[in-house]
C-alpha positions as YAML, in Angstrom:
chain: A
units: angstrom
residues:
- id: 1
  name: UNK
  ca: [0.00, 0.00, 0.00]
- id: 2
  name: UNK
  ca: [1.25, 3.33, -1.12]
- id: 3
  name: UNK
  ca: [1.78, 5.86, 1.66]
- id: 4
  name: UNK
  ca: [-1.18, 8.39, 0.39]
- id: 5
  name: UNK
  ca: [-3.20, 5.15, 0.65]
- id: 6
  name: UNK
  ca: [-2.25, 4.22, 4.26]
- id: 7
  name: UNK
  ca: [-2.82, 8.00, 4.90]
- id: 8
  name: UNK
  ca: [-6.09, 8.06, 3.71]
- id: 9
  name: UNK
  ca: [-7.45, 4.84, 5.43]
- id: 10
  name: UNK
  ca: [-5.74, 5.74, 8.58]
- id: 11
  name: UNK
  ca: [-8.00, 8.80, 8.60]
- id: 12
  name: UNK
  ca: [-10.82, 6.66, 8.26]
- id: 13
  name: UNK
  ca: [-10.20, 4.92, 11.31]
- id: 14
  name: UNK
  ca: [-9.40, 7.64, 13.81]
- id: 15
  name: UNK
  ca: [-13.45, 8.38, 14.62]
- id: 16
  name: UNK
  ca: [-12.52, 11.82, 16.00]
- id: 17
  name: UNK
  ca: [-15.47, 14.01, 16.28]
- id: 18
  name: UNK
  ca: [-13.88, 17.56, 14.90]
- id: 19
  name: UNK
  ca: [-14.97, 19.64, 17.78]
- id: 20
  name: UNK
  ca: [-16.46, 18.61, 21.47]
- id: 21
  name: UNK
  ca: [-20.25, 20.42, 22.42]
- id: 22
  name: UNK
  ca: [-19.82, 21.41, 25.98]
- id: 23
  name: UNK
  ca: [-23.22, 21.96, 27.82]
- id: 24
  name: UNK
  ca: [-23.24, 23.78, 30.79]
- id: 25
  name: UNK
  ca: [-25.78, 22.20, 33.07]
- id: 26
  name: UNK
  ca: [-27.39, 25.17, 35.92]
- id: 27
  name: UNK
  ca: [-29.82, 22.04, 37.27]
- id: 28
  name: UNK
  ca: [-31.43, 24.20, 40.38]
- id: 29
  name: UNK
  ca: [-28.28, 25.92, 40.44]
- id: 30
  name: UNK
  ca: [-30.78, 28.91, 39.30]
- id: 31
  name: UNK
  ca: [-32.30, 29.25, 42.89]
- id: 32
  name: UNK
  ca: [-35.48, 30.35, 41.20]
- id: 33
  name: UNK
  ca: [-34.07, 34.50, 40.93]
- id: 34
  name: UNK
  ca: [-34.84, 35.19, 36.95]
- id: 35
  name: UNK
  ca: [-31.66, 37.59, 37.02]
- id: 36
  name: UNK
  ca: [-29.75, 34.47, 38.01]
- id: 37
  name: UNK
  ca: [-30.67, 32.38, 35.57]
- id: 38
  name: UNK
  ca: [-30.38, 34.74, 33.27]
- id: 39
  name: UNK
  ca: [-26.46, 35.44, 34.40]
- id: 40
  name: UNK
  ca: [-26.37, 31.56, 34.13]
- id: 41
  name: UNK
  ca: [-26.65, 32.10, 30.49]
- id: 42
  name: UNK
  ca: [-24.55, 34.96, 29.43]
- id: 43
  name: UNK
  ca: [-22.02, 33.11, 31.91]
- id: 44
  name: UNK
  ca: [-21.97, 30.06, 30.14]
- id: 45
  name: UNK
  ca: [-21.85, 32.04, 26.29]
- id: 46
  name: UNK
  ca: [-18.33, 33.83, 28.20]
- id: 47
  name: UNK
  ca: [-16.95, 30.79, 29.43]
- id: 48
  name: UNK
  ca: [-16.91, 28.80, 25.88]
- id: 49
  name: UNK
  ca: [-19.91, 26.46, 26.08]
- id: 50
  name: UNK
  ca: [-22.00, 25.64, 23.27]
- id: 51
  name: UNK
  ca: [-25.13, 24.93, 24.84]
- id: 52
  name: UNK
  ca: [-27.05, 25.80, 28.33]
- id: 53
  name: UNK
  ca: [-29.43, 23.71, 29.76]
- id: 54
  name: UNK
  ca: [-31.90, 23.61, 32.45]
- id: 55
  name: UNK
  ca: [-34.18, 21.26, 34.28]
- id: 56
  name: UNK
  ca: [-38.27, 21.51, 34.09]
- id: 57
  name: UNK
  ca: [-40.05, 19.68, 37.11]
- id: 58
  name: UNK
  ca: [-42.70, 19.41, 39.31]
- id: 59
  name: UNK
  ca: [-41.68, 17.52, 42.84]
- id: 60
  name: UNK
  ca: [-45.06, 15.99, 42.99]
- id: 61
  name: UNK
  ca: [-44.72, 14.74, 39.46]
- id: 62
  name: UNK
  ca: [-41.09, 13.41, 40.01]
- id: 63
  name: UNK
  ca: [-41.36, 10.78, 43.67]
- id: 64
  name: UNK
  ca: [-44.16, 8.67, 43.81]
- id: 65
  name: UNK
  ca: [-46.70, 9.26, 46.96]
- id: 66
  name: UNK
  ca: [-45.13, 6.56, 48.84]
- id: 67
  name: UNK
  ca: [-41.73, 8.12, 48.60]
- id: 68
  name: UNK
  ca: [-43.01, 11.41, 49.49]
- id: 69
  name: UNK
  ca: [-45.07, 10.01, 52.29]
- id: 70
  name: UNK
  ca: [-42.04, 7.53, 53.44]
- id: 71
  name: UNK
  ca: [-39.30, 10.98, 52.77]
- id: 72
  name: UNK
  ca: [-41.26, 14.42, 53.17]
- id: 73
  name: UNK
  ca: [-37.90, 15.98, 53.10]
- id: 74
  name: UNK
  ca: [-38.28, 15.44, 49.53]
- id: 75
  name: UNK
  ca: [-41.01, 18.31, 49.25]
- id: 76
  name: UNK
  ca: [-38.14, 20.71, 49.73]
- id: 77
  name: UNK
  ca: [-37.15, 20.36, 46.25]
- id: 78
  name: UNK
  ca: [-39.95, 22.40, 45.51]
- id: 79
  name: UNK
  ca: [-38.08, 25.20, 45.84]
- id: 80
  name: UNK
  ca: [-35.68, 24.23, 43.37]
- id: 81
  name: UNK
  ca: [-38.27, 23.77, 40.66]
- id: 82
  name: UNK
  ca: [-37.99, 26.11, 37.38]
- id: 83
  name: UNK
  ca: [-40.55, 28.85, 37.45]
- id: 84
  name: UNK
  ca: [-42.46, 28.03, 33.64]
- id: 85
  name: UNK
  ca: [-42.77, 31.44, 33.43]
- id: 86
  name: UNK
  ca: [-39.19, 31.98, 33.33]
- id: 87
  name: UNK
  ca: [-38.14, 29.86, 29.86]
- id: 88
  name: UNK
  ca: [-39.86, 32.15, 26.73]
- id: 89
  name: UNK
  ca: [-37.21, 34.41, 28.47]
- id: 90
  name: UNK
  ca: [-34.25, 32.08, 29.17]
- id: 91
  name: UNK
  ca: [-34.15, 31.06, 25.51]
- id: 92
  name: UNK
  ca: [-34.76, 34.67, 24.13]
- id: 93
  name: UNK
  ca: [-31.89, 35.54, 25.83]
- id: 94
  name: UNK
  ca: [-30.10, 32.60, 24.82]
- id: 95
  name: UNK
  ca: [-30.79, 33.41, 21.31]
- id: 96
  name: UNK
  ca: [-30.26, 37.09, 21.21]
- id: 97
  name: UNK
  ca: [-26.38, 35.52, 22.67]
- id: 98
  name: UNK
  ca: [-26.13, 32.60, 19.93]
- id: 99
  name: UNK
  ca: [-25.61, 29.65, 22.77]
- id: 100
  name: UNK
  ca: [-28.14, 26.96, 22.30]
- id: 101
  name: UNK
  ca: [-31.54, 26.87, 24.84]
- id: 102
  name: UNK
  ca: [-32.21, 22.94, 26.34]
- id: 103
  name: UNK
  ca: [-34.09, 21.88, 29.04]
- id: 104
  name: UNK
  ca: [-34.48, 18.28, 30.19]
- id: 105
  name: UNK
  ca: [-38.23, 17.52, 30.94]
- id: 106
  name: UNK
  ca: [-39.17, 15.37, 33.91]
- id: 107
  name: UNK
  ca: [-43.22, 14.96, 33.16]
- id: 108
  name: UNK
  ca: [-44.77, 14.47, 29.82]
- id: 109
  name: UNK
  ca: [-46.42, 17.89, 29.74]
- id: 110
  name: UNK
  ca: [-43.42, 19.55, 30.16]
- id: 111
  name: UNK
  ca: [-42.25, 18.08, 26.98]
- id: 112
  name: UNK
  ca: [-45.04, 20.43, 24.68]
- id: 113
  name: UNK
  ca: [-44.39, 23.08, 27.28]
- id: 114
  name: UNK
  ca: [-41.04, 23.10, 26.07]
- id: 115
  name: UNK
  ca: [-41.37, 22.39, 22.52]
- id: 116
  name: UNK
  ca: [-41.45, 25.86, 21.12]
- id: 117
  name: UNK
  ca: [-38.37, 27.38, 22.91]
- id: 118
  name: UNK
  ca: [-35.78, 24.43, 23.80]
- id: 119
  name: UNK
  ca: [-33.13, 23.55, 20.59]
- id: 120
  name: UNK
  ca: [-32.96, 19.88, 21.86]
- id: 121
  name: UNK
  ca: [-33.92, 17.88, 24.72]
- id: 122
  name: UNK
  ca: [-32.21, 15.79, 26.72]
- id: 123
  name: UNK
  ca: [-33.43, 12.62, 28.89]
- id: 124
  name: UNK
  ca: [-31.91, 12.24, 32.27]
- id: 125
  name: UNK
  ca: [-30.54, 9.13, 33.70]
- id: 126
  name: UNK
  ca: [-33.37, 8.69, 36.52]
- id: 127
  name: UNK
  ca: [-35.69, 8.28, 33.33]
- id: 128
  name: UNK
  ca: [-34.20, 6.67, 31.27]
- id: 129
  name: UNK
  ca: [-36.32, 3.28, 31.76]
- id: 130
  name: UNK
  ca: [-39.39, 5.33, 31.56]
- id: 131
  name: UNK
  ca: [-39.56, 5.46, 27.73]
- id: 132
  name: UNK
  ca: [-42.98, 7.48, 27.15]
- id: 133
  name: UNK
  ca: [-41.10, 10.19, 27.93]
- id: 134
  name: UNK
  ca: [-38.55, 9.54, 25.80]
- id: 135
  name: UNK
  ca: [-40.96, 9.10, 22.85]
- id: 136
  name: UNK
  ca: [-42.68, 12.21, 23.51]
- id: 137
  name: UNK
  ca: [-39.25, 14.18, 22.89]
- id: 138
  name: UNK
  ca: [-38.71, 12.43, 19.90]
- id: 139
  name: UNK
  ca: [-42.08, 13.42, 18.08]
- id: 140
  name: UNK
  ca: [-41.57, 16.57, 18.24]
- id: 141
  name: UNK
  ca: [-38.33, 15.94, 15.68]
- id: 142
  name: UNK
  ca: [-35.86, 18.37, 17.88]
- id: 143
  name: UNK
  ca: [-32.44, 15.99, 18.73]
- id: 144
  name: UNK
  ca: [-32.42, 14.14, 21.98]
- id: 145
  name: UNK
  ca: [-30.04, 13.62, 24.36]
- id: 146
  name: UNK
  ca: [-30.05, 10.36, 26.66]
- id: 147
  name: UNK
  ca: [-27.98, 9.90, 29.41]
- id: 148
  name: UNK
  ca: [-27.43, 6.76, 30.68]
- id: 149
  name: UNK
  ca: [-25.96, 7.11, 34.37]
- id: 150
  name: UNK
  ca: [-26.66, 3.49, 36.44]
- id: 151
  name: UNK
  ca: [-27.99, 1.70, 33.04]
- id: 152
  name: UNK
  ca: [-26.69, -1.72, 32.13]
- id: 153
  name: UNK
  ca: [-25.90, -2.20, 28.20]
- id: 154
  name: UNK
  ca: [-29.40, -3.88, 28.05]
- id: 155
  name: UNK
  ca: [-31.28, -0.83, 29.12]
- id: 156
  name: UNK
  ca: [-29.42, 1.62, 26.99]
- id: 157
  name: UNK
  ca: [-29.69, -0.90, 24.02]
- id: 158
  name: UNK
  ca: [-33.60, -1.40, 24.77]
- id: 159
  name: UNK
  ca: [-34.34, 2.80, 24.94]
- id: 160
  name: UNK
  ca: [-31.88, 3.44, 21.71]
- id: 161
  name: UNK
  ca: [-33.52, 0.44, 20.10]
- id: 162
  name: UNK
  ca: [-37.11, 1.94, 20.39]
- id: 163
  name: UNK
  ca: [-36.00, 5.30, 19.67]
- id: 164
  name: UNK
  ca: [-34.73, 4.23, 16.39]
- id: 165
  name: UNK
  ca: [-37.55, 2.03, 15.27]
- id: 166
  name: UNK
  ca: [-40.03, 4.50, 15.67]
- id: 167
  name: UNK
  ca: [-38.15, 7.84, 14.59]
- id: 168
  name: UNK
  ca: [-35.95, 6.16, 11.93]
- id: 169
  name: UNK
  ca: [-34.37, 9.97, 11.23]
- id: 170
  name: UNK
  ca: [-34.30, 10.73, 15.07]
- id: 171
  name: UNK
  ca: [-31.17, 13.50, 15.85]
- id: 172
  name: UNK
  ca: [-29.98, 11.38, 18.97]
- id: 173
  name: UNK
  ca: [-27.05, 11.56, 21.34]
- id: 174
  name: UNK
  ca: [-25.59, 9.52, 24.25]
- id: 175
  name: UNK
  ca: [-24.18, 10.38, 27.20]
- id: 176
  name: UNK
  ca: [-22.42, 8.08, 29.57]
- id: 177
  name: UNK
  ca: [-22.55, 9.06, 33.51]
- id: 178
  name: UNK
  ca: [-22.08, 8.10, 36.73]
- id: 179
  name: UNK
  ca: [-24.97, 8.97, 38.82]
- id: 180
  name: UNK
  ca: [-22.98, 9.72, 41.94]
- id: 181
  name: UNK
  ca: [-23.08, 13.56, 43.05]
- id: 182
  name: UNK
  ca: [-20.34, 13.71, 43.20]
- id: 183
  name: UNK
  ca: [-18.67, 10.68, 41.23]
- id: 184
  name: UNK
  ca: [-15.83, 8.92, 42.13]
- id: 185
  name: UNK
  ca: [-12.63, 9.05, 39.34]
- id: 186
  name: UNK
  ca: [-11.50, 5.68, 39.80]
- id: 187
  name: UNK
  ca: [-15.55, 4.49, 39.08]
- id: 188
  name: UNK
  ca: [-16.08, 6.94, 35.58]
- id: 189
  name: UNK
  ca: [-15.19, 3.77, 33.83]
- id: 190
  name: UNK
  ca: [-14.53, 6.51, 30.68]
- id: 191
  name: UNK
  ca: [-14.01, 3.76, 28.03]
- id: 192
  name: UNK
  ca: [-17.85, 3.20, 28.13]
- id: 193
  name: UNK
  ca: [-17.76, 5.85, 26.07]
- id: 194
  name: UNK
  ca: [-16.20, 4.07, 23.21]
- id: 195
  name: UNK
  ca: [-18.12, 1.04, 23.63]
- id: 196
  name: UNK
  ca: [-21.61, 3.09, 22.98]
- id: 197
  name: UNK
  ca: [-20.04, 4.87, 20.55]
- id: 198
  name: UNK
  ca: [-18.83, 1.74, 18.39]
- id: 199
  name: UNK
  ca: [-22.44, -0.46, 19.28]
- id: 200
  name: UNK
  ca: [-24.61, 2.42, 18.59]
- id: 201
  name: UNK
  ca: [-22.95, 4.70, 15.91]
- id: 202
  name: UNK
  ca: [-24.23, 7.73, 17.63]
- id: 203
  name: UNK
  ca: [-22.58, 11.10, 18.71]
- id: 204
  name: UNK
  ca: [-21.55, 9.88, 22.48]
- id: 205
  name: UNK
  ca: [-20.19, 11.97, 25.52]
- id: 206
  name: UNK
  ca: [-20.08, 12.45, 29.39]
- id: 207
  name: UNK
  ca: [-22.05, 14.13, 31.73]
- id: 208
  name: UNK
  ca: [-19.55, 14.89, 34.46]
- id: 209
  name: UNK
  ca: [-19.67, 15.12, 38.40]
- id: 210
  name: UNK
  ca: [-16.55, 14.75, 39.07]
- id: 211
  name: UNK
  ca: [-15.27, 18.45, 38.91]
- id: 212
  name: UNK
  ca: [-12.19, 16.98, 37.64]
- id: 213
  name: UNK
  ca: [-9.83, 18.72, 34.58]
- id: 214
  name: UNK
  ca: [-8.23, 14.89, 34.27]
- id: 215
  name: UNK
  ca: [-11.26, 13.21, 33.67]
- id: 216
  name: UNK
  ca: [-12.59, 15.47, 30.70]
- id: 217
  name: UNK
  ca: [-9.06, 15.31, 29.64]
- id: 218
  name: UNK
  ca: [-9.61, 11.86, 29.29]
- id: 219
  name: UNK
  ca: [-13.31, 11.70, 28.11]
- id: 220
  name: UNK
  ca: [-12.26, 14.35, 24.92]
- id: 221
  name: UNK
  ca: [-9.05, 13.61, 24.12]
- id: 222
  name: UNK
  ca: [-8.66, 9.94, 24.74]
- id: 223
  name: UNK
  ca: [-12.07, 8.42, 24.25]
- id: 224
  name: UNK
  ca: [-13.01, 11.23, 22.09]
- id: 225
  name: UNK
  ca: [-16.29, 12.53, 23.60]
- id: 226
  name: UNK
  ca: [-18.45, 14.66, 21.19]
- id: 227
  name: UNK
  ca: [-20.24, 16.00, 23.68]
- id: 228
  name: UNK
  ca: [-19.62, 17.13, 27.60]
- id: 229
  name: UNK
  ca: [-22.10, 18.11, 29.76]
- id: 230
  name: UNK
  ca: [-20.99, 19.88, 33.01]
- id: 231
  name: UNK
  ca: [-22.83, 20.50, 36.13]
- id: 232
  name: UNK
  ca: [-22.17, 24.80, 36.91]
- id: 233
  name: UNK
  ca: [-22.90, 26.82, 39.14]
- id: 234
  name: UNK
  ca: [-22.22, 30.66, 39.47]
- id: 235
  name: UNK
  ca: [-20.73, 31.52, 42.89]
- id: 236
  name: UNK
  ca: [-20.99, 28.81, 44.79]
- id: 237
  name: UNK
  ca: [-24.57, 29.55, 46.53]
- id: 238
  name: UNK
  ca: [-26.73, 27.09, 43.98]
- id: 239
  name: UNK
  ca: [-28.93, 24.82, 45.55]
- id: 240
  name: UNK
  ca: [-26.90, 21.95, 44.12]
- id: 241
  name: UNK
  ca: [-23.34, 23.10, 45.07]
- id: 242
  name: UNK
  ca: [-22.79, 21.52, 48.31]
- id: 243
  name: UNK
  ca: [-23.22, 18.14, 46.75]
- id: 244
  name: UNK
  ca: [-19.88, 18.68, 45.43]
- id: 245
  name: UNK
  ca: [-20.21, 18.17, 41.37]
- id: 246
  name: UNK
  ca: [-20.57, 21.74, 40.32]
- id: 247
  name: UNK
  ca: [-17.75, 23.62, 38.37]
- id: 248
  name: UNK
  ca: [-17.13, 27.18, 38.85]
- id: 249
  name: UNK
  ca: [-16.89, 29.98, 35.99]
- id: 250
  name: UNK
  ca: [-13.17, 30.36, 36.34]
- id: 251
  name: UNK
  ca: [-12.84, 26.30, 36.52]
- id: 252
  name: UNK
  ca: [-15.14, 25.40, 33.78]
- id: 253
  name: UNK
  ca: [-13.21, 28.23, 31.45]
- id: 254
  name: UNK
  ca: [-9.90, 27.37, 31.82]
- id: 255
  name: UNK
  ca: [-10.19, 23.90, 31.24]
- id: 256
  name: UNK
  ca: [-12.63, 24.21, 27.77]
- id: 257
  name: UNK
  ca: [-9.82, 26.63, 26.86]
- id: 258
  name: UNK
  ca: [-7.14, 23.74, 27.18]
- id: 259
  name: UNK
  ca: [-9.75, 21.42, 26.06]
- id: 260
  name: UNK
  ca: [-10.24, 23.30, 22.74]
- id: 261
  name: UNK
  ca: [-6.24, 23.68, 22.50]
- id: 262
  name: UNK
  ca: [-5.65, 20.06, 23.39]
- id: 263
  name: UNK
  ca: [-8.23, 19.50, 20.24]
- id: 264
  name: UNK
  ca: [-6.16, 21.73, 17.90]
- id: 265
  name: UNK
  ca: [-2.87, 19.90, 18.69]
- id: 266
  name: UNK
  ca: [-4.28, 16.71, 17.63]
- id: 267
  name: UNK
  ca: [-4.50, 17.31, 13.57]
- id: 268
  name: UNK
  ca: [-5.18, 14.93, 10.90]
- id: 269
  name: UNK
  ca: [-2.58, 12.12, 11.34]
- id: 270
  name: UNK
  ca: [-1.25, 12.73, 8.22]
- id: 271
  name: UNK
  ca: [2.80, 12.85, 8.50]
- id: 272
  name: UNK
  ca: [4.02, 15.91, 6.16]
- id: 273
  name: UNK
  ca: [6.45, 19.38, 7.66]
- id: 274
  name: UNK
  ca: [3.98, 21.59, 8.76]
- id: 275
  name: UNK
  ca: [3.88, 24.99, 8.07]
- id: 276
  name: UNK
  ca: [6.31, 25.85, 11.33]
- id: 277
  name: UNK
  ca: [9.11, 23.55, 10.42]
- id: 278
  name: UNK
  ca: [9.71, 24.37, 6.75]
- id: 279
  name: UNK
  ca: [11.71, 27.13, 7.13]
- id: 280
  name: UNK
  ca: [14.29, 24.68, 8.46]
- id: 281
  name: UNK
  ca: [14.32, 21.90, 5.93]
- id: 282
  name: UNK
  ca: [16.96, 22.85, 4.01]
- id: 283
  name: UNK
  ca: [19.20, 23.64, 7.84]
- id: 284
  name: UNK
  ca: [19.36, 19.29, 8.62]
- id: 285
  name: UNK
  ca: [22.05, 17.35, 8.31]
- id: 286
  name: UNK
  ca: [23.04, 16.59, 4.32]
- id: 287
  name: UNK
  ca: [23.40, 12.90, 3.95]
- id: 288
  name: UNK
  ca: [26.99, 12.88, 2.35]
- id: 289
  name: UNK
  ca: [28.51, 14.99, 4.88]
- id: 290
  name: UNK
  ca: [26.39, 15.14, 7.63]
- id: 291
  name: UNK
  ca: [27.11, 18.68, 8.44]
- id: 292
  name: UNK
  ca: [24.29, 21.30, 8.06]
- id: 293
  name: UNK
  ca: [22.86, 22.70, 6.13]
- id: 294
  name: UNK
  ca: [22.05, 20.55, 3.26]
- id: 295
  name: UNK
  ca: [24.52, 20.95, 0.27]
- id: 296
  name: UNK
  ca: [22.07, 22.80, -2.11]
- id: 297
  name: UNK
  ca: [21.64, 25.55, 0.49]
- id: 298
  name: UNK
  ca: [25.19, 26.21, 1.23]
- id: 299
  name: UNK
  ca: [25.30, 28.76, -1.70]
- id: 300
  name: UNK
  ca: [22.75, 30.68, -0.43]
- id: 301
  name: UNK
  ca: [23.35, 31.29, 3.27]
- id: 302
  name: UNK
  ca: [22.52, 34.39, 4.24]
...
């Protein structure tokens, strides 16, 4: 095989994705202030992300009655629950900024609620099993997200599986997770995102809550995530901060930065001079002599 020829099938096989969507995640991070979420927004569009995303639910549509009966502690949550009122002006203002406007839906109407303002949705782990909701996303025709946090290959295979049958053009994405707020390093198990990648063909990522540079090192550059979906928070007095899997503006910035540079660095695996090291060509070591520069340059040495 000719070297173009190796070139050109190497290529092939790399599976790169040419740029990583980062999604910065405000959860209840939002604390139900409109002028927060808001900053959430024009935060995120500063710090490099491509998307924002928020979280649409009701507490007494999310826990059964026995779990609220066995746990009324649970009923707190109400007060992290997204005011409706506030998303016609979340995703005007994520619009009028050019970052992309998601929300993940937790009830089935929240899905048509949604519908005319959110660019895609995105299924979260808890519901993944629960595929009505899942189904409702996907008539609408916007891309869906799934992520897949505490699912066995089965489960993600039987959701994906549906999905596809029934919305044979369907825009979809995976994201592996661990559902652990926050996760443990040594249990990301990051090369899961390979093996959904290569069984399902799909755009695959990692939703992150681990707060760790090292592991989205690893999820983008090694097992080439084309998506990353971080957990943020603005000052550290979200709801959701003291869990522990939150990033902070000045975090989450500097590591998309080296991200994004990391990304550059990597190329096209082709082996030619680049456009740095031609200048110095003609300066190596001539075979005959070995001394520099080579012979037809010796002439014309300036």
């Amino acid at each position: 095989m000719c070297p173009e020829n190796f070139q050109s099938e190497f290529q092939k096989k790399r599976n790169k994705p040419l740029k990583t969507k980062f999604i910065a995640e405000v959860s209840s991070n939002h604390n139900q202030n409109l002028d927060r979420s808001l900053q959430f927004i024009r935060t995120a569009k500063e710090i490099g992300f491509d998307a924002v995303k928020f979280q649409l639910f009701r507490v007494e549509e999310l826990f059964s009655i026995e779990a609220l009966s066995a746990h009324p502690n649970l009923l707190e949550r109400k007060q992290w629950e997204l005011p409706e009122e506030f998303i016609p002006i979340l995703a005007e203002e994520s619009k009028k900024l050019g970052i992309e406007f998601s929300c993940t839906p937790f009830y089935l109407d929240a899905v048509s609620i949604l519908e005319p303002y959110v660019d895609f949705y995105k299924i979260a782990s808890y519901e993944l099993l629960w595929h009505d909701l899942a189904i409702a996303c996907a008539k609408t025709g916007k891309p869906l997200v799934i992520s897949t946090g505490m699912a066995t290959m089965d489960e993600v295979d039987k959701s994906v599986r549906l999905l596809q049958s029934e919305f044979p053009r369907i825009d979809l994405s995976i994201l592996h997770a661990v559902s652990s707020y926050p996760a443990p390093t040594e249990q990301c198990n990051l090369s899961v995102i390979s093996t959904l990648r290569n069984t399902f063909n799909l755009p695959t990522g990692w939703s992150d809550h681990t707060v760790s540079d090292a592991v989205i090192n690893a999820a983008v550059l090694s097992e080439k995530a084309s998506l990353v979906e971080l957990h943020i928070d603005l000052d550290g007095s979200g709801a959701e901060f003291i869990s522990g899997h939150c990033w902070l503006p000045e975090q989450a910035k500097l590591m998309i930065s080296n991200i994004r540079e990391g990304l550059t660095a990597i190329g096209d695996g082709i082996k030619n001079p680049v456009e740095a090291e031609i200048s110095d060509r003609d300066w190596r070591a001539d075979p005959s002599d070995g001394l520099r520069p080579l012979k037809a340059k010796r002439n014309d040495i300036n």
